[in-house]
mmJSON file of the N, C-alpha and C atoms, coordinates in Angstrom:
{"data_MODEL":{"atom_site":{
"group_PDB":["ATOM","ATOM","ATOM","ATOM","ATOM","ATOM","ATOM","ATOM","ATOM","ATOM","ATOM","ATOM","ATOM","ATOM","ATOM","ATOM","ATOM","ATOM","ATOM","ATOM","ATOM","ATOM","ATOM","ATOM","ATOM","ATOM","ATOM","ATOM","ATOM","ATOM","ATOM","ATOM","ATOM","ATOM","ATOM","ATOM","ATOM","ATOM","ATOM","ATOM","ATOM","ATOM","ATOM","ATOM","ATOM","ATOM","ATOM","ATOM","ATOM","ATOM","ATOM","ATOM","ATOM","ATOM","ATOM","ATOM","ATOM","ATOM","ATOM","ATOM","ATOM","ATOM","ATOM","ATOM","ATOM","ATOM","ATOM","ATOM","ATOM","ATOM","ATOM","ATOM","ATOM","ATOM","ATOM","ATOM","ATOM","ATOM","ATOM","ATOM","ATOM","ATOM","ATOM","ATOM","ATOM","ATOM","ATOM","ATOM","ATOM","ATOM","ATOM","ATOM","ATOM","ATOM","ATOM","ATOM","ATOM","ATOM","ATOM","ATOM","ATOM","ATOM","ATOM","ATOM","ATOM","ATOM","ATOM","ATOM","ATOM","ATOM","ATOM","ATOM","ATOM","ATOM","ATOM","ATOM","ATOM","ATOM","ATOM","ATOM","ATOM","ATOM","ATOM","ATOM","ATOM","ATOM","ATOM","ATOM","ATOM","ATOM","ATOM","ATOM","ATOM","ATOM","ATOM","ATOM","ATOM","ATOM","ATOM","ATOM","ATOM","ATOM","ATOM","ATOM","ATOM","ATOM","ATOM","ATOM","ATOM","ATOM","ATOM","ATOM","ATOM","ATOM","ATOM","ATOM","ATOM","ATOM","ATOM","ATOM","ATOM","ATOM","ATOM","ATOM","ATOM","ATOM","ATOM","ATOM","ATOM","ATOM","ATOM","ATOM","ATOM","ATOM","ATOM","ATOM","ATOM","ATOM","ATOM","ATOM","ATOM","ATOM","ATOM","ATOM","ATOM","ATOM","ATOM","ATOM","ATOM","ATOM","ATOM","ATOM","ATOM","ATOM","ATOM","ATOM","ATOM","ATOM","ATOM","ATOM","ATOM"],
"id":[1,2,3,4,5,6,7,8,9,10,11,12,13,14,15,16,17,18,19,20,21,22,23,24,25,26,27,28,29,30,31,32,33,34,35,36,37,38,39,40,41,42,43,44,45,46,47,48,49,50,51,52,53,54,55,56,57,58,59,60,61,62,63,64,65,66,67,68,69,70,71,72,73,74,75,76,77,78,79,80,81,82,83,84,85,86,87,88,89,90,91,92,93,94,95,96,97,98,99,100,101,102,103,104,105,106,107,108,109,110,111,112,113,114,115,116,117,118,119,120,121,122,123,124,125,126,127,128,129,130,131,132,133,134,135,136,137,138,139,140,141,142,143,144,145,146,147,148,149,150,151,152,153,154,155,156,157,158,159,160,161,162,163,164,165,166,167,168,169,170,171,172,173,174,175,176,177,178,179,180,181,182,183,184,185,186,187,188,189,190,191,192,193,194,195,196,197,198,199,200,201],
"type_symbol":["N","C","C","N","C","C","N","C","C","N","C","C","N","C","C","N","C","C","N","C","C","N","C","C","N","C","C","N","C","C","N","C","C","N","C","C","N","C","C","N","C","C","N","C","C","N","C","C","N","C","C","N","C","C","N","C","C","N","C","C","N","C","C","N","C","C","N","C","C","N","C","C","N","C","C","N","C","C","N","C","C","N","C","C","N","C","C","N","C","C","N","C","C","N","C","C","N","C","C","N","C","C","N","C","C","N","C","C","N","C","C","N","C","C","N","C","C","N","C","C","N","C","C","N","C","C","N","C","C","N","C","C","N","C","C","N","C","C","N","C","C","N","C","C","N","C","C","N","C","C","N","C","C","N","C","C","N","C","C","N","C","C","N","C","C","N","C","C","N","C","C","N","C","C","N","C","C","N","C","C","N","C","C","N","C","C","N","C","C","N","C","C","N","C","C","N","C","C","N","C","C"],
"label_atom_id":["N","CA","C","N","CA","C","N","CA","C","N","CA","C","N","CA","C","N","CA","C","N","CA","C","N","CA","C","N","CA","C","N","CA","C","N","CA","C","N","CA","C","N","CA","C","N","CA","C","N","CA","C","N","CA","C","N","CA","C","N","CA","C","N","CA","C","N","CA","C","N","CA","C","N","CA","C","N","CA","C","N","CA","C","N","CA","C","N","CA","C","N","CA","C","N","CA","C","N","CA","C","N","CA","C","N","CA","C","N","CA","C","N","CA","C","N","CA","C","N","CA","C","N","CA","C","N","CA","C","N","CA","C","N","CA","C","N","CA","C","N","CA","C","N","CA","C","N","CA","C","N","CA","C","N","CA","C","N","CA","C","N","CA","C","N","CA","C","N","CA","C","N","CA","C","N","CA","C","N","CA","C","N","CA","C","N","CA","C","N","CA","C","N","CA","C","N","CA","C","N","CA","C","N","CA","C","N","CA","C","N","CA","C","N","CA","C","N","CA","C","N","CA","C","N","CA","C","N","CA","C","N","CA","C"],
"label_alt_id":[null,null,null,null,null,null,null,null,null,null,null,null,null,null,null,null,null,null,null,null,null,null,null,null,null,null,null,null,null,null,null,null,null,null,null,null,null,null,null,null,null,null,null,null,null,null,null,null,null,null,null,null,null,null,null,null,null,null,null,null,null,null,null,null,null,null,null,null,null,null,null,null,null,null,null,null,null,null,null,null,null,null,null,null,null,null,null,null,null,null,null,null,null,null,null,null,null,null,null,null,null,null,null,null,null,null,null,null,null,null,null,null,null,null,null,null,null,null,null,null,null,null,null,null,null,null,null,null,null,null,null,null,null,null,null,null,null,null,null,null,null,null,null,null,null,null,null,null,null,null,null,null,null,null,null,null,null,null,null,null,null,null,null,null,null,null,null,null,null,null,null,null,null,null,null,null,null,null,null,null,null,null,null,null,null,null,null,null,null,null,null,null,null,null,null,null,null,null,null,null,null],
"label_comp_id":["UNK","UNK","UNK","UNK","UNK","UNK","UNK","UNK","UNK","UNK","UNK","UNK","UNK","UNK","UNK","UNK","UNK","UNK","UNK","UNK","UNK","UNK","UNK","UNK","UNK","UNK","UNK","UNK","UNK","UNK","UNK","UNK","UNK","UNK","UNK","UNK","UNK","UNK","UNK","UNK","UNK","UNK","UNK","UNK","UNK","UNK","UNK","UNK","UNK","UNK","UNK","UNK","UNK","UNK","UNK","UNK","UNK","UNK","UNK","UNK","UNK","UNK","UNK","UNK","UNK","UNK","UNK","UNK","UNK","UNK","UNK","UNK","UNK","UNK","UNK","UNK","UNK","UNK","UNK","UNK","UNK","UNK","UNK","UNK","UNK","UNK","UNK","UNK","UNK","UNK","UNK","UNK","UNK","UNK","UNK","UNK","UNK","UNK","UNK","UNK","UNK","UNK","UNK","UNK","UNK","UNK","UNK","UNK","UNK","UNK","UNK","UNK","UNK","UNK","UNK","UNK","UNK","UNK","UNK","UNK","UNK","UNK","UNK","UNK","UNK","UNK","UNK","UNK","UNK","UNK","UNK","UNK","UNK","UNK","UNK","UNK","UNK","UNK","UNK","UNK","UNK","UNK","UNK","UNK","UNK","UNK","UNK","UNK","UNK","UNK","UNK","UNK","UNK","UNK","UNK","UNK","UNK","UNK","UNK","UNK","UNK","UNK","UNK","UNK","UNK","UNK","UNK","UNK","UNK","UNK","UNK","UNK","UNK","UNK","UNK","UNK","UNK","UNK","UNK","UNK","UNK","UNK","UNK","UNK","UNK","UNK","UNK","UNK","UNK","UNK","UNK","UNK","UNK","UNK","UNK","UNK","UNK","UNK","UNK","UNK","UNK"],
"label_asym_id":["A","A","A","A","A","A","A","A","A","A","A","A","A","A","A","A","A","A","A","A","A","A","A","A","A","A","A","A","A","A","A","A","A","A","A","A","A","A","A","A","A","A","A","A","A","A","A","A","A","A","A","A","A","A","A","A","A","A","A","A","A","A","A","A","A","A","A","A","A","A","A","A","A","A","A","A","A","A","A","A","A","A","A","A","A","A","A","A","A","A","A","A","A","A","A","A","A","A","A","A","A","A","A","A","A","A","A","A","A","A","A","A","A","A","A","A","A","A","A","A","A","A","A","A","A","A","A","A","A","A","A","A","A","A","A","A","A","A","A","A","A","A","A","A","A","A","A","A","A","A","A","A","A","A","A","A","A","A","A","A","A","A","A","A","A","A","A","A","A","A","A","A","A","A","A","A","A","A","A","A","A","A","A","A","A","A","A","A","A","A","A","A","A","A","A","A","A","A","A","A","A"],
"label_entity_id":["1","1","1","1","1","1","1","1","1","1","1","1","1","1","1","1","1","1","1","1","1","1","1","1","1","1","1","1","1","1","1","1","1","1","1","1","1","1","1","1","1","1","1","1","1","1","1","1","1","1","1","1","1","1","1","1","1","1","1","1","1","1","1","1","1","1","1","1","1","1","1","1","1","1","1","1","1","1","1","1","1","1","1","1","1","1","1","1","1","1","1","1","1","1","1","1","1","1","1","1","1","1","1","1","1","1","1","1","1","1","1","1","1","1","1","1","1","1","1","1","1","1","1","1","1","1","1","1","1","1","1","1","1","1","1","1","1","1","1","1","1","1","1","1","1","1","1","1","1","1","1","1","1","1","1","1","1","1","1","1","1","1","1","1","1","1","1","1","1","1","1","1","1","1","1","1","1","1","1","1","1","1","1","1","1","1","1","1","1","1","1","1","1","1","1","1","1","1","1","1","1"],
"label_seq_id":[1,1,1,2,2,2,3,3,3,4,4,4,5,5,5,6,6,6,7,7,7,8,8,8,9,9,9,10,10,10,11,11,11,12,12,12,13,13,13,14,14,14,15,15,15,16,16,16,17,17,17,18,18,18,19,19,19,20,20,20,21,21,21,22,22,22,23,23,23,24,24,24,25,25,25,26,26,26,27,27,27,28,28,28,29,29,29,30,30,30,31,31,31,32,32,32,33,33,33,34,34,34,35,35,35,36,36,36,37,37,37,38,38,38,39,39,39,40,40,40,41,41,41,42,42,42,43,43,43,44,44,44,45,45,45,46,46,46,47,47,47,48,48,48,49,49,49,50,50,50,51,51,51,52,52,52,53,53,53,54,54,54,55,55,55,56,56,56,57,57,57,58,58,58,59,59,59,60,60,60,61,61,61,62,62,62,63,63,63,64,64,64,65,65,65,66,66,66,67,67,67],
"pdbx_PDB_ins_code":[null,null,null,null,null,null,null,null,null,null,null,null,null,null,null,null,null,null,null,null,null,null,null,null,null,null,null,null,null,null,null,null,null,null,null,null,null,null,null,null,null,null,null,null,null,null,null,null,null,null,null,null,null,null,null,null,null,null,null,null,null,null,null,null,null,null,null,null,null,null,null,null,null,null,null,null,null,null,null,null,null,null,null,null,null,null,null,null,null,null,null,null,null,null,null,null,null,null,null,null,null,null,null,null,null,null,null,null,null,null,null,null,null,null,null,null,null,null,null,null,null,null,null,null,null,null,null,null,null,null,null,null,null,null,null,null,null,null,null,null,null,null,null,null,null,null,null,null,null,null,null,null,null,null,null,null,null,null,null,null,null,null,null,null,null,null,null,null,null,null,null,null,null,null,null,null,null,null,null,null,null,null,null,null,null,null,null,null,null,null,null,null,null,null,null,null,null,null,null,null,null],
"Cartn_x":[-15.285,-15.487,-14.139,-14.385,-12.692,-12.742,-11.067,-11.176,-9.967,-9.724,-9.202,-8.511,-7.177,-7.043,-6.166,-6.613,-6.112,-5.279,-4.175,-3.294,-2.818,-2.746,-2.952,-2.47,-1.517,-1.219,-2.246,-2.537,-3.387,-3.527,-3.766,-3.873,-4.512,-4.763,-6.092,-6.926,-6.913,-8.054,-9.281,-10.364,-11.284,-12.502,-13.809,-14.459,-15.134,-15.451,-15.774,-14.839,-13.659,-11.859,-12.361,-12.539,-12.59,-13.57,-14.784,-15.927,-15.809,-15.049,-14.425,-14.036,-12.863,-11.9,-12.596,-13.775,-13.693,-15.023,-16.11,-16.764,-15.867,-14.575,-13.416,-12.946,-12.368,-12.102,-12.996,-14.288,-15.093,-15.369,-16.129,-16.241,-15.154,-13.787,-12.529,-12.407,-12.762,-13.024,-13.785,-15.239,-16.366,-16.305,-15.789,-15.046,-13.524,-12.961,-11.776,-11.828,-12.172,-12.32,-13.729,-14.847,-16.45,-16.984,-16.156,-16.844,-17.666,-18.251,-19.972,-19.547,-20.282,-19.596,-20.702,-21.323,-22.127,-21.427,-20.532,-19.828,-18.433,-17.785,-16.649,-16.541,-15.02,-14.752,-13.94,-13.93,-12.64,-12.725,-11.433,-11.009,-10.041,-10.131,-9.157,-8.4,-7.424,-6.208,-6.04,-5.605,-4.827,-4.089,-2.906,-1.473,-0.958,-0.999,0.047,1.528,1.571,2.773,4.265,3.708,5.094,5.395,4.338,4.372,4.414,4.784,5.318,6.16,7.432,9.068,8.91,10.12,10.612,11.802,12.854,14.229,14.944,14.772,14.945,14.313,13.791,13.115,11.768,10.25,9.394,8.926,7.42,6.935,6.903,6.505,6.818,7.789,8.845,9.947,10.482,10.311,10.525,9.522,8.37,7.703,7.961,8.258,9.02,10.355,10.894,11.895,12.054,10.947,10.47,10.559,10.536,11.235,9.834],
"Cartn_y":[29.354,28.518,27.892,26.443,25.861,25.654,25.624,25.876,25.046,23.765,22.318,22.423,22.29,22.027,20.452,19.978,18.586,18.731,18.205,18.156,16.834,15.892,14.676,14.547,13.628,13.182,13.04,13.335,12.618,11.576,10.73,8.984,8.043,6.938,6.308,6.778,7.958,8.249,8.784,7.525,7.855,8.755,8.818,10.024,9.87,8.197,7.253,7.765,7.418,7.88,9.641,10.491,11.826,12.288,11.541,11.483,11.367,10.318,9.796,10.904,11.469,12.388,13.378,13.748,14.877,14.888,13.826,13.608,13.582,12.178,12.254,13.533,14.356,15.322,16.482,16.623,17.21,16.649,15.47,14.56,15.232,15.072,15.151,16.586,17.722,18.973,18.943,18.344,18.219,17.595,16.312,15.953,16.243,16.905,17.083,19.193,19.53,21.314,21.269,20.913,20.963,22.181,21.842,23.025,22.528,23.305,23.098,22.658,20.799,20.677,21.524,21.839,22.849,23.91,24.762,25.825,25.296,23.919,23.625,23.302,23.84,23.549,22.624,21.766,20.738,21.084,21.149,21.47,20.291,19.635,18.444,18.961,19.08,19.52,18.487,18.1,16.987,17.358,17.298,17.558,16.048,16.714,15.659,15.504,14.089,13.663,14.24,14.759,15.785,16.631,17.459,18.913,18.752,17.03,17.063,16.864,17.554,16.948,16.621,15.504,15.03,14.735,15.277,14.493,15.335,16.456,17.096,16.167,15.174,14.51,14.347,14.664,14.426,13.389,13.026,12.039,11.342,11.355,10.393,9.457,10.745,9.676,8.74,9.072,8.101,7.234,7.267,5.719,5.138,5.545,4.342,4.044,4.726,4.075,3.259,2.962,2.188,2.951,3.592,4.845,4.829],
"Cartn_z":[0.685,-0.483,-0.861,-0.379,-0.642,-2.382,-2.927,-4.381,-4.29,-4.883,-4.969,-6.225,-6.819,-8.369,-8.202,-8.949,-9.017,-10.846,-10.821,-12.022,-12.351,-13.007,-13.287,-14.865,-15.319,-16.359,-17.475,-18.287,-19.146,-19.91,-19.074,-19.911,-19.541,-18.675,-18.722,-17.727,-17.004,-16.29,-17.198,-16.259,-16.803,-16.563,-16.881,-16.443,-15.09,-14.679,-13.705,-12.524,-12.916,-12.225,-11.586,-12.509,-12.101,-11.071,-11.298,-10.616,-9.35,-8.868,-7.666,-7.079,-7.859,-7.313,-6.668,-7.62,-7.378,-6.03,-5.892,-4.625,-3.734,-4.196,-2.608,-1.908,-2.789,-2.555,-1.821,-2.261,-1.638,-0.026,-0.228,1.113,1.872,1.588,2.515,2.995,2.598,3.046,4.018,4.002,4.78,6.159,5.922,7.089,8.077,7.705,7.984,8.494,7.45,7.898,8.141,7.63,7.976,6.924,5.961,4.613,4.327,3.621,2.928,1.488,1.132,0.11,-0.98,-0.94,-1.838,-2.331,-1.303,-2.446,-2.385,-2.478,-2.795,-4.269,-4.867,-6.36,-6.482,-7.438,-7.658,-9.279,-9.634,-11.048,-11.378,-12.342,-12.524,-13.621,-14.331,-15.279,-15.449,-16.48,-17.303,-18.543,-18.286,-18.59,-19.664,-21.103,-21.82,-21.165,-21.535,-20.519,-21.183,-22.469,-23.314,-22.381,-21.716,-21.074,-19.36,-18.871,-17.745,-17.355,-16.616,-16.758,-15.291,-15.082,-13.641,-13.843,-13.236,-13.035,-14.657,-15.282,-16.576,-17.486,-17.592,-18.788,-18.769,-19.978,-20.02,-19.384,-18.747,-18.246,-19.559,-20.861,-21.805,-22.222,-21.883,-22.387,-21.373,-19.876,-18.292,-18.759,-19.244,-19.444,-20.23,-21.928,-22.639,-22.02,-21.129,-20.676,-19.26,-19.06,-17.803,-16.482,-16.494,-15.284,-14.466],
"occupancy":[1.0,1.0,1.0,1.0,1.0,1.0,1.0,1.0,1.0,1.0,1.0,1.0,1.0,1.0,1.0,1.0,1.0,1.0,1.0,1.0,1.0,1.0,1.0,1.0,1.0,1.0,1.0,1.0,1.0,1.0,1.0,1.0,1.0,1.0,1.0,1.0,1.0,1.0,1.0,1.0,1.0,1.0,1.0,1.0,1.0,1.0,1.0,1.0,1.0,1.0,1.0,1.0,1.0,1.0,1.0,1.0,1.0,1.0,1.0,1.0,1.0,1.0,1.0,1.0,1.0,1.0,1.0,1.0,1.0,1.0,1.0,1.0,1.0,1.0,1.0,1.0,1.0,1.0,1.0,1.0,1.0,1.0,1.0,1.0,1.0,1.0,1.0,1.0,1.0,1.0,1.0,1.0,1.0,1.0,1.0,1.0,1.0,1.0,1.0,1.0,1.0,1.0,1.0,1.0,1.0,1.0,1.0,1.0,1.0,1.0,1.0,1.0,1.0,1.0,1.0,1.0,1.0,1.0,1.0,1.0,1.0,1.0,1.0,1.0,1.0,1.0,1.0,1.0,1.0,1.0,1.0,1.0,1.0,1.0,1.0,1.0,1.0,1.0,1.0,1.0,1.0,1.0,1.0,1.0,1.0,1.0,1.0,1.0,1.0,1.0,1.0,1.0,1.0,1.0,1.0,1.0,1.0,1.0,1.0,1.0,1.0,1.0,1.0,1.0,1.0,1.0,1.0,1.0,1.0,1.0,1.0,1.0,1.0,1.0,1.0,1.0,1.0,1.0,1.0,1.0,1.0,1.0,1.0,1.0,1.0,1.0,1.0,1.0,1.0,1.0,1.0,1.0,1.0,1.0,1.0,1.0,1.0,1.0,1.0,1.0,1.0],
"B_iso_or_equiv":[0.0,0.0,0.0,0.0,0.0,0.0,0.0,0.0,0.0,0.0,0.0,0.0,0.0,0.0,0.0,0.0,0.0,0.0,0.0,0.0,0.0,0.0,0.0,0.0,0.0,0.0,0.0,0.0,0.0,0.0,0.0,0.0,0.0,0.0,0.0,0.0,0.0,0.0,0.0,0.0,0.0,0.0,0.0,0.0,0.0,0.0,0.0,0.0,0.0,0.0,0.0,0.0,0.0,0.0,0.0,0.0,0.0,0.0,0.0,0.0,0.0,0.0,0.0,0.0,0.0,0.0,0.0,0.0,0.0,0.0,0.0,0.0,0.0,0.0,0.0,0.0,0.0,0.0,0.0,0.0,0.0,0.0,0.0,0.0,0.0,0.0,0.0,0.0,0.0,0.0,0.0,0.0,0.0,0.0,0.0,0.0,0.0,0.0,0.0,0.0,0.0,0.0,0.0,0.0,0.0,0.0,0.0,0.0,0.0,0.0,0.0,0.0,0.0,0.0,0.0,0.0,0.0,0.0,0.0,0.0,0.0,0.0,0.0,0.0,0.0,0.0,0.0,0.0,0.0,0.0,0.0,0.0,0.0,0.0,0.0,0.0,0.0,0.0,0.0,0.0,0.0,0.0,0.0,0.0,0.0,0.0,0.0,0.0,0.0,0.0,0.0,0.0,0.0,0.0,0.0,0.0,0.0,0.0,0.0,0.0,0.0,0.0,0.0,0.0,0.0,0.0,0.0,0.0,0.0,0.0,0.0,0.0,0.0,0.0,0.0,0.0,0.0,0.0,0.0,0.0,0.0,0.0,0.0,0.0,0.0,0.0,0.0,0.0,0.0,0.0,0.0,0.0,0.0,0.0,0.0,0.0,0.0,0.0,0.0,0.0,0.0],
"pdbx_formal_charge":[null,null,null,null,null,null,null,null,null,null,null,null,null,null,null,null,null,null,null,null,null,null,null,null,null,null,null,null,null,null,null,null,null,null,null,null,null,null,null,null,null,null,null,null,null,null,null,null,null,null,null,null,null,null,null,null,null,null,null,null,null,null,null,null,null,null,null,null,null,null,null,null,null,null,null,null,null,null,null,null,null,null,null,null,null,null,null,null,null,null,null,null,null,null,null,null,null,null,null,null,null,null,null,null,null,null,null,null,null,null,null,null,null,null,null,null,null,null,null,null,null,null,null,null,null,null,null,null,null,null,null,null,null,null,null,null,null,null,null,null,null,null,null,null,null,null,null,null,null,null,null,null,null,null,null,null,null,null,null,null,null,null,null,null,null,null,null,null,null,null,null,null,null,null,null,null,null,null,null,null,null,null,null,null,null,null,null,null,null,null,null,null,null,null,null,null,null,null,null,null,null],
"auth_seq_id":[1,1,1,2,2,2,3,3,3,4,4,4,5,5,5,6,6,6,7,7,7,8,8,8,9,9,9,10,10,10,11,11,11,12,12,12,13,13,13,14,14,14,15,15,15,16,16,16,17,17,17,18,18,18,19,19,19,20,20,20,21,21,21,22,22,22,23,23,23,24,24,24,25,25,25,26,26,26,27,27,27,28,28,28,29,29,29,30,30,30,31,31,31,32,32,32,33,33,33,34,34,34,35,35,35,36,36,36,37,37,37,38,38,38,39,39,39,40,40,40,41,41,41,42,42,42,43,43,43,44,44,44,45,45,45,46,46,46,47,47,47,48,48,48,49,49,49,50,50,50,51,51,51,52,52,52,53,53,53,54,54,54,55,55,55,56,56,56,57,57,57,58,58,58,59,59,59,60,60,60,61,61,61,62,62,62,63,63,63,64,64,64,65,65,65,66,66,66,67,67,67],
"auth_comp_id":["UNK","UNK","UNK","UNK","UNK","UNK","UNK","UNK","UNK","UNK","UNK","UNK","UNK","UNK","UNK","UNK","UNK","UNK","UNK","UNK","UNK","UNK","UNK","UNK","UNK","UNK","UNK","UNK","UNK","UNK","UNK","UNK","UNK","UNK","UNK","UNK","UNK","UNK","UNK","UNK","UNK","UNK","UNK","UNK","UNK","UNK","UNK","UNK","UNK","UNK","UNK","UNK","UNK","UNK","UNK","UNK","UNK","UNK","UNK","UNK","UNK","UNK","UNK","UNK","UNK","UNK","UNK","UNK","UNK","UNK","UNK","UNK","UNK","UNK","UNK","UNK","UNK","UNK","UNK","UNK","UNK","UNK","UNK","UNK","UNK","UNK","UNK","UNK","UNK","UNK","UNK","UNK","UNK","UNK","UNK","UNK","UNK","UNK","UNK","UNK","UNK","UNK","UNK","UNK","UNK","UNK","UNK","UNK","UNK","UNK","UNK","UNK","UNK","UNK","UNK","UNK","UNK","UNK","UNK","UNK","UNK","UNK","UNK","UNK","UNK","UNK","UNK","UNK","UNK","UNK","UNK","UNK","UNK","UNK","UNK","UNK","UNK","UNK","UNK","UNK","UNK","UNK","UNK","UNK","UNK","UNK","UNK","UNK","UNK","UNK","UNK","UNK","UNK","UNK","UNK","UNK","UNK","UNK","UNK","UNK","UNK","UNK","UNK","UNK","UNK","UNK","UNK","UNK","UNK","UNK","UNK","UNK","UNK","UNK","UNK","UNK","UNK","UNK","UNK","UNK","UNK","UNK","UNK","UNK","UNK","UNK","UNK","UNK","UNK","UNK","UNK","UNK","UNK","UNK","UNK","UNK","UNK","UNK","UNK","UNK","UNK"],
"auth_asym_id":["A","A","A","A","A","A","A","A","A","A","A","A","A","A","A","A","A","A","A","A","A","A","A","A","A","A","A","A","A","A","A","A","A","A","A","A","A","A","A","A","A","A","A","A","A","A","A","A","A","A","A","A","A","A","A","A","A","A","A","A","A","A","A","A","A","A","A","A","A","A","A","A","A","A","A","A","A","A","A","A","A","A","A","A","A","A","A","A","A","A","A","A","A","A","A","A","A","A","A","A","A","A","A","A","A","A","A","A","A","A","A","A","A","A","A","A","A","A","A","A","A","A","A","A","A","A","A","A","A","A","A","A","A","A","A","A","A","A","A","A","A","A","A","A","A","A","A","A","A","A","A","A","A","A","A","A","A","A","A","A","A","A","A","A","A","A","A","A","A","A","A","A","A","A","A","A","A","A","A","A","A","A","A","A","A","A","A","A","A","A","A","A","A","A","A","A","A","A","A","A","A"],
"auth_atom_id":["N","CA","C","N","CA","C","N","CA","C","N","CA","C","N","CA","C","N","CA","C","N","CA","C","N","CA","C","N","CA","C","N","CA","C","N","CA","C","N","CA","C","N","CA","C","N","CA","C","N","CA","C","N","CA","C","N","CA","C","N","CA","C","N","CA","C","N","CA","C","N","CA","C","N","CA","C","N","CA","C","N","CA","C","N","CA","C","N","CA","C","N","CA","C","N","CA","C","N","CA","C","N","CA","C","N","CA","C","N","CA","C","N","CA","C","N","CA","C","N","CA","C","N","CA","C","N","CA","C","N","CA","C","N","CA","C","N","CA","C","N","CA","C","N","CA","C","N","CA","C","N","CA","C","N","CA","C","N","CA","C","N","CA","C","N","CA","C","N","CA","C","N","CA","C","N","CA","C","N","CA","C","N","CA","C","N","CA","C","N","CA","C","N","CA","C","N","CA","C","N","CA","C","N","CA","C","N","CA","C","N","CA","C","N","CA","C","N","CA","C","N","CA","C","N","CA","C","N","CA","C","N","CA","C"],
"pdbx_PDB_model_num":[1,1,1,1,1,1,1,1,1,1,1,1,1,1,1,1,1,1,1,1,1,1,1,1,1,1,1,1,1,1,1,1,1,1,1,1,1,1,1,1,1,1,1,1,1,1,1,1,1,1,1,1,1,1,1,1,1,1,1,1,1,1,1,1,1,1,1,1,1,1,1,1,1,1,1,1,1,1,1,1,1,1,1,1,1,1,1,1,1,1,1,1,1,1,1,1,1,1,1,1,1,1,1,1,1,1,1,1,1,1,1,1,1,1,1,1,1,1,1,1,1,1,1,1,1,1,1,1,1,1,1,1,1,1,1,1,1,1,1,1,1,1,1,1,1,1,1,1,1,1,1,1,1,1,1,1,1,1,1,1,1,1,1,1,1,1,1,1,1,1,1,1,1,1,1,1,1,1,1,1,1,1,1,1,1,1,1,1,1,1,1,1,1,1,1,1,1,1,1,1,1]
}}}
C-alpha cells in the first residue's frame, strides 16, 4: 500500500489543483511500480508560507521580496 505525502505552500492551490495531484500521483504509481491505485494514499499538507523557510528566511517574506 503505497503512502504519498505531498507538502505544498498554502496559497492559490485550488481544490480542482489538488484533485489533479492527487489522481496524477496515483496514476504515476500504477504505471511506473504497477500498484493498485485502490489501496494507494495521497495526503496533501499545506503549509502557511510563515512556517516555510528557504535560504534562513520565510517563504513570505522571499515573495514580498521578489525572491
Amino acid at each position: 500500500m503505497p503512502f504519498v505525502n505531498i507538502k505544498i505552500t498554502r496559497d492559490t492551490v485550488t481544490a480542482d489543483q489538488k484533485a489533479l495531484l492527487i489522481q496524477g500521483v496515483t496514476n504515476l504509481l500504477r504505471d511506473v511500480l504497477g500498484k493498485n491505485p485502490a489501496t494507494t494514499v495521497v495526503i496533501i499538507d499545506e503549509v502557511d508560507t510563515d512556517n516555510w523557510g528557504i535560504g534562513g528566511e520565510s517563504v513570505t517574506k522571499r515573495r514580498a521580496a521578489g525572491k
